[in-house]
C-alpha positions in Angstrom: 104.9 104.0 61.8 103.2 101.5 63.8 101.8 103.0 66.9 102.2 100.1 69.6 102.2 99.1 73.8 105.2 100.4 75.6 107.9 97.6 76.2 110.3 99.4 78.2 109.8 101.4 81.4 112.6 103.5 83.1 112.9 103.4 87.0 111.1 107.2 87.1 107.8 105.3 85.5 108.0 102.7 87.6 108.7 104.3 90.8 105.2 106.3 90.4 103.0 103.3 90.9 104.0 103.0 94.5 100.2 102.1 96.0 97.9 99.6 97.0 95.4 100.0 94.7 98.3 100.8 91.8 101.0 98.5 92.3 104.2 98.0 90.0 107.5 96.7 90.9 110.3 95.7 88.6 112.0 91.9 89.4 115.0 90.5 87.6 114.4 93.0 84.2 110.8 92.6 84.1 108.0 94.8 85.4 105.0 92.9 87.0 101.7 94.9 87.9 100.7 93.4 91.2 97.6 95.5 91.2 94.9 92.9 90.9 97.1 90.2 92.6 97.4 92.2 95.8 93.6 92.6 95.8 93.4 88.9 96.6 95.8 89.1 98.9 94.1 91.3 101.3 91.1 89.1 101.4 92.7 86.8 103.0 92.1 87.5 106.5 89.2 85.1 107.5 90.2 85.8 111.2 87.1 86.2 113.8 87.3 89.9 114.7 87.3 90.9 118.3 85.5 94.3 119.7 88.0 96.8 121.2 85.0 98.3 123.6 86.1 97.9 127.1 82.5 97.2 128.3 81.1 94.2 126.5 77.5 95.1 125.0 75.3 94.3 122.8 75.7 97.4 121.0 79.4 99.2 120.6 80.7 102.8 120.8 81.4 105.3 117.7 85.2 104.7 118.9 84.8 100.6 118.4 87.5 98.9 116.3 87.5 94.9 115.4 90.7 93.8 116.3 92.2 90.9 114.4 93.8 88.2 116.8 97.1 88.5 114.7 97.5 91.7 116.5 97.5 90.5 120.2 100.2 88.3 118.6 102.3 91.7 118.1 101.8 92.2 114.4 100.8 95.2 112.8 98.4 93.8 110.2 96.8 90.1 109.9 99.4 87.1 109.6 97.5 86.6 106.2 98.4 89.8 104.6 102.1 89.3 105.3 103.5 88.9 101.9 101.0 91.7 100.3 102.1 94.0 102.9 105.3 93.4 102.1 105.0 93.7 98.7 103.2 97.1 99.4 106.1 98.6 101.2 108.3 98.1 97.9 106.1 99.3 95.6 107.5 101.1 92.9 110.8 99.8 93.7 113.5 97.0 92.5 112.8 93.9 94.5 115.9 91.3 92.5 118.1 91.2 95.8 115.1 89.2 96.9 115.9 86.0 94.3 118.7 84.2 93.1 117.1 83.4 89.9 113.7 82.4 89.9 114.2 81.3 93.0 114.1 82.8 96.8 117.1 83.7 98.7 118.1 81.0 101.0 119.6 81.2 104.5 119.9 78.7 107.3 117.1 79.7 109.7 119.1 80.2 113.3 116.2 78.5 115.7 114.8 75.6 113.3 118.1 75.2 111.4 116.2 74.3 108.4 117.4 76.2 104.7 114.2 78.3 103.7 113.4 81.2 102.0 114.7 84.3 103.2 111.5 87.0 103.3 112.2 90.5 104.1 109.0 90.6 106.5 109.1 87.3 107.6 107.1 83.8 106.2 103.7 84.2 105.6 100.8 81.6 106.5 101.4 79.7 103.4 104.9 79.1 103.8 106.2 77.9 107.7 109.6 77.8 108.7 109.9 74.0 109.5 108.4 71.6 106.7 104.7 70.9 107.9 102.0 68.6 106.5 99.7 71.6 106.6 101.9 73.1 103.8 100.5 73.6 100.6 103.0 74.8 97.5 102.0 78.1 95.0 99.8 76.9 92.4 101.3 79.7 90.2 104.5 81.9 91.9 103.5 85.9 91.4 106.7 86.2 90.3 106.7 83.5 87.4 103.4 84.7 86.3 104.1 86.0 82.9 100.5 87.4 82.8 101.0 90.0 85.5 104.4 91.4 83.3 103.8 94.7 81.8 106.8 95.4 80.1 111.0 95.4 80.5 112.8 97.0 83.2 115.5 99.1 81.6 119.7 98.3 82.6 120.6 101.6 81.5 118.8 105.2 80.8 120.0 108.1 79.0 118.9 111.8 77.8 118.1 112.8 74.4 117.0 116.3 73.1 115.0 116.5 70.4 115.0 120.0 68.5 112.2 121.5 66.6 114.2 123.2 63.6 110.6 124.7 62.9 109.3 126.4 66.2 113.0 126.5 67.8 111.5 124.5 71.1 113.4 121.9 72.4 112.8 118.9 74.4 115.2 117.1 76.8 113.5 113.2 77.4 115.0 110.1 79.8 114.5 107.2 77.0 115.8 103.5 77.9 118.9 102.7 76.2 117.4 99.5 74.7 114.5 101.5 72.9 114.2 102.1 69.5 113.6 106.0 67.5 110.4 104.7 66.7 109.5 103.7 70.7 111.2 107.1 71.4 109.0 109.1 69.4 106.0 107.5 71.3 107.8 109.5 74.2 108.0 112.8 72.1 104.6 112.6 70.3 102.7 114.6 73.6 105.3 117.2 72.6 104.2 117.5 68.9 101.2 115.8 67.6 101.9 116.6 64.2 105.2 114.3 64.7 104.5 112.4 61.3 105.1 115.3 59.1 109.0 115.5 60.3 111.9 113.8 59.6 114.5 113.3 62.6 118.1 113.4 61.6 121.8 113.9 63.4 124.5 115.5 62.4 122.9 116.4 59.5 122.5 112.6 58.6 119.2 110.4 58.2 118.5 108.1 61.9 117.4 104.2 60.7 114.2 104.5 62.5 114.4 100.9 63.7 117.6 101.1 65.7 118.5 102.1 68.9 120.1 105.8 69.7 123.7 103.9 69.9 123.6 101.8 66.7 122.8 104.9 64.7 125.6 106.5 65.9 124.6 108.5 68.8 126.8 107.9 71.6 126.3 108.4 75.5 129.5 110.3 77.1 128.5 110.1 80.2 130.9 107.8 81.8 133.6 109.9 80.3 132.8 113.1 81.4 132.7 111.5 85.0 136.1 110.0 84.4 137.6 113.3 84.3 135.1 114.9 87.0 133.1 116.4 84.6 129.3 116.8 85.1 127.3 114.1 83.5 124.8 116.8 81.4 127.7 118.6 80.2 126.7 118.0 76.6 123.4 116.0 75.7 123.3 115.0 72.0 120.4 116.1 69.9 118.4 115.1 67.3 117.0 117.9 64.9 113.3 117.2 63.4 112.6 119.1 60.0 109.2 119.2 58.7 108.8 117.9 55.6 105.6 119.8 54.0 103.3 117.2 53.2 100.5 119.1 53.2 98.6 117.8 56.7 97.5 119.0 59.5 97.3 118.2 62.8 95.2 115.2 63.8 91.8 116.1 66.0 92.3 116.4 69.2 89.4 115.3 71.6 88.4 118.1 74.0 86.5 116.1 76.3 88.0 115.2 79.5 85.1 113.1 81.5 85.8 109.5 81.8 81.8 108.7 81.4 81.9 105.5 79.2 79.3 106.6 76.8 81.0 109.5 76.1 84.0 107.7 75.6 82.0 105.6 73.1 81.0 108.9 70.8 78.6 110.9 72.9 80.8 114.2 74.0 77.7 115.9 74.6 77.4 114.7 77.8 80.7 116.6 79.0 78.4 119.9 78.8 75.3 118.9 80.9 
């Protein structure tokens, strides 16, 4: 088995990077990491700061805060910072409904009658209203950069359990419908590092390890259990694992949790000063 990246996230992995300074959001079945794009983004704001001290001085008070002008304008953060404060607010989430495509929604603006993009926070400095000499286009949309795309967004998940014929334990894992057994045993290899040693089989019947769950047979009966009101983890299908005695044992396991880069490079002894 070839141990590779992941290629296909479930909403659940997505929805957990939900912050500024870890940012993903799925668009159109792909997942973009707007991590390092939305650090650029927020220094933009080249506005002269004002002081908030009622007294001018040349000194200010512990309580002192430098006002951006955007926000005597009646915006909550710099005019700049629009779009990435945006983007912040859906982080984690599904943001499709925004395109038609790879394009923006349109809608006919109701002041300047002009067609223009429709933005869920309003148009940011790049991007007026009316046309404008002043406007300059993207040099590279966000969303059309394939470099910030981490992996798939699934269309469907499903559960699997996977039963260890050996120790009796079993595990119950969301997978993506479109994965592999080999990209689902990535998912169950926390559970048992010694995962090579098995063979995975259903119904008493060998699983093509390069297929999906449903071309080797292993149907999702979700839809009709709900058809006759029936709950949807009535009966989750499971995949037995029997070990095959090969005669190994479990790979090392590192027992060094510090994130110090020489250690990382070889030197645990550094975890115990």
């Amino acid at each position: 088995m070839i141990y590779t990246k992941q290629e296909w996230y479930t909403p659940a992995e997505v929805a957990v990077h939900n912050t500024a300074k870890d940012c993903w959001v799925s668009l159109n079945g792909k997942v973009l990491d707007l991590t390092a794009w939305l650090e650029q983004q927020l220094r933009l704001c080249t506005c002269t700061k004002s002081c908030s001290c009622a007294v001018k001085s040349w000194y200010c008070g512990d309580d002192c805060v430098e006002y951006c002008p955007c926000f005597k304008r009646g915006y909550f953060y710099c005019d700049k910072r629009r779009l990435a404060m945006t983007i912040i607010a859906y982080a984690g989430k599904d943001i499709s409904h925004w395109f038609r495509g790879s394009d923006w929604v349109q809608y006919t603006h109701p002041v300047a009658c002009t067609t223009t993009s429709f933005r869920q926070h309003g148009h940011g400095f790049r991007d007026p209203v009316t046309p404008s000499t002043k406007w300059r286009p993207y040099e590279k949309p966000w969303w059309l950069d394939d470099s910030l795309v981490v992996g798939s967004a699934t269309a469907r998940t499903r559960p699997i359990r996977i039963t260890n014929t050996v120790t009796g334990s079993t595990v119950t894992l969301e997978v993506c419908s479109e994965e592999t057994i080999c990209e689902i045993m990535m998912r169950y290899l926390p559970h048992n590092s010694h995962m090579m040693s098995y063979s995975w089989r259903y119904l008493g019947r060998p699983i093509c390890y390069n297929r999906t769950l449903e071309q080797n047979g292993i149907p999702d009966e979700r839809d009709r259990f709900s058809e006759v009101l029936l709950p949807e983890n009535l009966h989750i299908p499971a995949i037995l694992v029997y070990y095959n005695d090969d005669l190994t044992i479990d790979p090392a396991k590192d027992d060094c949790f510090c994130h110090d880069l020489d250690c990382i490079q070889g030197r645990p002894e550094k975890c115990y000063e």
